[in-house]
N, C-alpha and C positions, 0 to 999 in steps of 0.2 A: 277281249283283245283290243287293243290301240290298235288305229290307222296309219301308225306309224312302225308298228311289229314285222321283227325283220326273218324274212326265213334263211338268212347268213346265218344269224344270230341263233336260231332255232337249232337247225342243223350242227351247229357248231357245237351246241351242249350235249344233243342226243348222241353226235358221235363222240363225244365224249366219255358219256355216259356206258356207251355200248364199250368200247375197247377197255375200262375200269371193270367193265361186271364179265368181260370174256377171261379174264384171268383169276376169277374167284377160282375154277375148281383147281388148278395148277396150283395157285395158292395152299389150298385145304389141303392138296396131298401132297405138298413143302418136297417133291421131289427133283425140283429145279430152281435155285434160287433167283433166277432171272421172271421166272410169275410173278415172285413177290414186287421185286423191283419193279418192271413194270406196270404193274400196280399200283404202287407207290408214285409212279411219273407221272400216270394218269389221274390220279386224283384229283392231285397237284394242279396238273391242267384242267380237268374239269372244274376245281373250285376256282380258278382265276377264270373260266366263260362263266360262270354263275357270278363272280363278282362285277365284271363285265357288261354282260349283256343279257342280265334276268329280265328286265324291263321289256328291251327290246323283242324278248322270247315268249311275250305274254305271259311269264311266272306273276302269279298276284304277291306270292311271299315263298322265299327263297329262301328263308332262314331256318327252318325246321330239317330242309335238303340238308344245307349247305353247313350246318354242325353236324348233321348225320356222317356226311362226307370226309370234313376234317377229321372225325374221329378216328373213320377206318387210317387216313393218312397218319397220322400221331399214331397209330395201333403198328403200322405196319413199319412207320421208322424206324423205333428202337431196334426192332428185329434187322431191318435193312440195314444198319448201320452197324451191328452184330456180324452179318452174313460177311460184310464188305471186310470188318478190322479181323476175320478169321483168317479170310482168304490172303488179304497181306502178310496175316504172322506165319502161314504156310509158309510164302513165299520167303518173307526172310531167314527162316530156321535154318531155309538152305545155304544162306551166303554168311551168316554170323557166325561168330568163333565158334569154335567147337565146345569153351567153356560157358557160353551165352545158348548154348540151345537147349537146354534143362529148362530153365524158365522161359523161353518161350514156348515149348510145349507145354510146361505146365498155363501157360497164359492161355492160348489154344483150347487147353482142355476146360478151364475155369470160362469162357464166353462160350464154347459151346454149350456147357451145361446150363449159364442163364439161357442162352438162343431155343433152348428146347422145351424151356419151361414159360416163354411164350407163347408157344405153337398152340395150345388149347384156348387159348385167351383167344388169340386171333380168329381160332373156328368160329369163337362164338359167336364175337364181332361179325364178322361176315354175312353168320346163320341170320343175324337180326339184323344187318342192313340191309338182306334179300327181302324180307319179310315186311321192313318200315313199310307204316304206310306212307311217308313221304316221299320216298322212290314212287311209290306206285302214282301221289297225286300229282308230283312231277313229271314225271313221262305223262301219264294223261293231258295232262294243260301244253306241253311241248306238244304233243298228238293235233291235240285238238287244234293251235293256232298254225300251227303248220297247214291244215286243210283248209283255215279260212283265208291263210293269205292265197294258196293255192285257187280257190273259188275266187277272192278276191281280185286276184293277177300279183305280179311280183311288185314288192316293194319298191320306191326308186333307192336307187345304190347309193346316192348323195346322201339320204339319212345314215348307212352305213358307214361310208367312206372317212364322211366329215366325224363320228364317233371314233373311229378309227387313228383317225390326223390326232385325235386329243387326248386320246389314249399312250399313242407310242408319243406321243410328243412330250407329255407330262411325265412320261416315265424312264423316260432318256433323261430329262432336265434332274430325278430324283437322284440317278446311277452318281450323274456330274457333279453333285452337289456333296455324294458321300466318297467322292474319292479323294478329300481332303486325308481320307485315314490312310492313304500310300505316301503319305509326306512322314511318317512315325514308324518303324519298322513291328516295335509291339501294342501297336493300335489293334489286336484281338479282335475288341469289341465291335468297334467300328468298323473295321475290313470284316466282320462276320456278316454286319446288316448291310455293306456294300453288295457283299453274295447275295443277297435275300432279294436286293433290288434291282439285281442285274439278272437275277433269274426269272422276277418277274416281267422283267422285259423282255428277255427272251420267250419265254409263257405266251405273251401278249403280240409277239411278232407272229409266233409261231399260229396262233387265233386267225390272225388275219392274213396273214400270206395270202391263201386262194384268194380274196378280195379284191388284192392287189394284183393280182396274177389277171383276173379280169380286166380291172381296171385299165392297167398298161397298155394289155391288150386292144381295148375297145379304143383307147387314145391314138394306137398306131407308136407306142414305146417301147419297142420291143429291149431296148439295153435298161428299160424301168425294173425289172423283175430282176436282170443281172446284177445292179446298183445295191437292190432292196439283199439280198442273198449275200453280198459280200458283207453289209452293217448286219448282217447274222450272224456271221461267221465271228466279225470281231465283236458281237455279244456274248457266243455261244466261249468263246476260246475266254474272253474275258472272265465267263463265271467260275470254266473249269479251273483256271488257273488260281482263283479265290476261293473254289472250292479245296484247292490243294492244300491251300494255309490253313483252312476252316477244319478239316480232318489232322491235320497236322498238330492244331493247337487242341482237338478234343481227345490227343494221343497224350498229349506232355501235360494237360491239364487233371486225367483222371489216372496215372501211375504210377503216382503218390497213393490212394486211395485202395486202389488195387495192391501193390504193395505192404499196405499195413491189413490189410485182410488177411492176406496170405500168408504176412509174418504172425498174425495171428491166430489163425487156423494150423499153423507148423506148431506152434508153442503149447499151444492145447493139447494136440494130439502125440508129439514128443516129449512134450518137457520142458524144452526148450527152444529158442528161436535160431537154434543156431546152423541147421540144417539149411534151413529157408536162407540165411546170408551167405552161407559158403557155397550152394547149389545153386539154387533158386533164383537168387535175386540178382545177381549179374546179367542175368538174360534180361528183368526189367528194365535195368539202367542202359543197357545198351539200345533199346527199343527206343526210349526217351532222347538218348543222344544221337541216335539216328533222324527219331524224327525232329528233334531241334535243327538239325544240319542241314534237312531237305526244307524244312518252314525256312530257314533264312534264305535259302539259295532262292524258291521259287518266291520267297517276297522278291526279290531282285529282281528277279523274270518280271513278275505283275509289275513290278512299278516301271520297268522299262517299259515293255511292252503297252501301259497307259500312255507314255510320253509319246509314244509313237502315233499312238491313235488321235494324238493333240494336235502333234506338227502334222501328222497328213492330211487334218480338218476331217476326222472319219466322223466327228456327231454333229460339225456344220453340214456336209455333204447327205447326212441323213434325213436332218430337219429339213432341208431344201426338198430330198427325195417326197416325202411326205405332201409340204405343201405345195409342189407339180400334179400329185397324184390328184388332192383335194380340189383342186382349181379344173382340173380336167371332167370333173365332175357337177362344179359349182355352176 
């Protein structure tokens, strides 16, 4: 352990850690799709404190964990993203023509049967990240420095804080730099890794909150914590909002593909493909042009709603937040 190991830092991963491995068994018995989800959120956040703040946590090598990790996360996506596009084609079956609701229960039925023929895959996964021994030498080395800083007395928070300031700082400058892709309305690509990077900053807010929540405190800021919560909020609202395009375009990108399966899987088994065009595939195409309709509308939302966050100086007033906090500290 360094003289510099933070029990923030510490603490930060093992709760981590803990709230990701309390949803395994919900998970295994796939009787709530909100364990997996959860799950899946936590991961997420634990691998962003392991990318974070492994140093500061006395981890010697975090990389055997932290592929361990990503795995389960990548393992339990696909399913996640399964569970989420069912529960919408529910939702729509209801309001779509009556001549479009064929194919969307048969679309329905077709993701549920893949969603089920993951469920054994993910037991597995599971069974053997309980088991890694890398879990196990990761808690151990978390354990252990946590008592020595404890013996040792607490860290000073300025090693924290100042980690902190360069963290959100660099990762606000990242978000800024990729929202060149809301000037293009079918910039996909780039509004996808806008997402990536505004999630991570939100991840990364979300890390140190308590921190800051300190911090203000000890300074006598009490409107510091309120500041810090509102540049959450237009992170949090930001992502959702990219996230909507981001689900939108992985609707209109794979329904083509889905489509030709299906008109192929019709053909085989009848004869002909012709059942699948006159029943079937109207429910596609309207799915498609729904979601094309709602991807345009909310790119308009996001890109306003950026301009806004421009003219009200929401990621000057941030940065400013930041380095008050670091200086109070310094």
């Amino acid at each position: 352990m360094t003289e510099t190991a933070s029990s923030y830092a510490v603490n930060a991963i093992l709760d981590r850690m803990e709230k990701m491995t309390a949803e395994i068994p919900g998970v295994i018995a796939s009787e709530d799709v909100e364990c997996l989800h959860r799950m899946r959120v936590a991961s997420r956040r634990l691998r962003t404190a392991l990318s974070l703040m492994c140093g500061e946590a006395g981890i010697i090598d975090s990389r055997p964990f932290f592929k361990l990790v990503r795995a389960v996360t990548k393992s339990l996506g696909r399913a996640r993203d399964l569970d989420v596009q069912i529960s919408w084609l529910g939702d729509f079956a209801e309001k779509c023509a009556r001549g479009e609701r064929p194919g969307v229960r048969r679309l329905i039925l077709r993701l549920g049967q893949l969603r089920e023929k993951l469920q054994p895959g993910i037991i597995e996964l599971l069974s053997s990240f309980t088991a890694d021994r890398s879990l196990a030498e990761t808690t151990r080395q978390l354990q252990t420095t946590r008592l020595d800083i404890e013996m040792r007395g607490a860290s000073p928070r300025g090693v924290d804080i100042a980690q902190a300031t360069r963290v959100l700082g660099l990762q606000m400058e990242s978000v800024i730099q990729h929202s060149a892709s809301l000037s293009t309305p079918d910039a996909s690509d780039a509004q996808h890794q806008m997402r990536i990077e505004t999630k991570r900053f939100r991840y990364a807010i979300e890390i140190y909150r308590d921190l800051y929540a300190v911090v203000f405190d000890e300074s006598g800021d009490p409107e510091g914590m309120n500041a810090l919560d509102e540049g959450f909020y237009v992170v949090k609202k930001l992502q959702s909002l990219l996230g909507d395009i981001h689900d939108a375009d992985v609707w209109i990108a794979q329904i083509p593909d889905l489509i030709e399966r299906e008109k192929n899987f019709t053909a085989r088994y009848f004869g002909t493909p012709k059942f699948f065009i006159r029943r079937i595939e109207p429910g596609y195409n309207a799915i498609t042009a729904e979601r094309a309709t709602f991807r345009a509308a909310r790119y308009q939302s996001t890109s306003e709603f950026w301009r806004t966050t421009l003219r009200e100086n929401a990621w000057g007033r941030f940065r400013s937040l930041l380095l008050t906090a670091y200086r109070s500290c310094a």
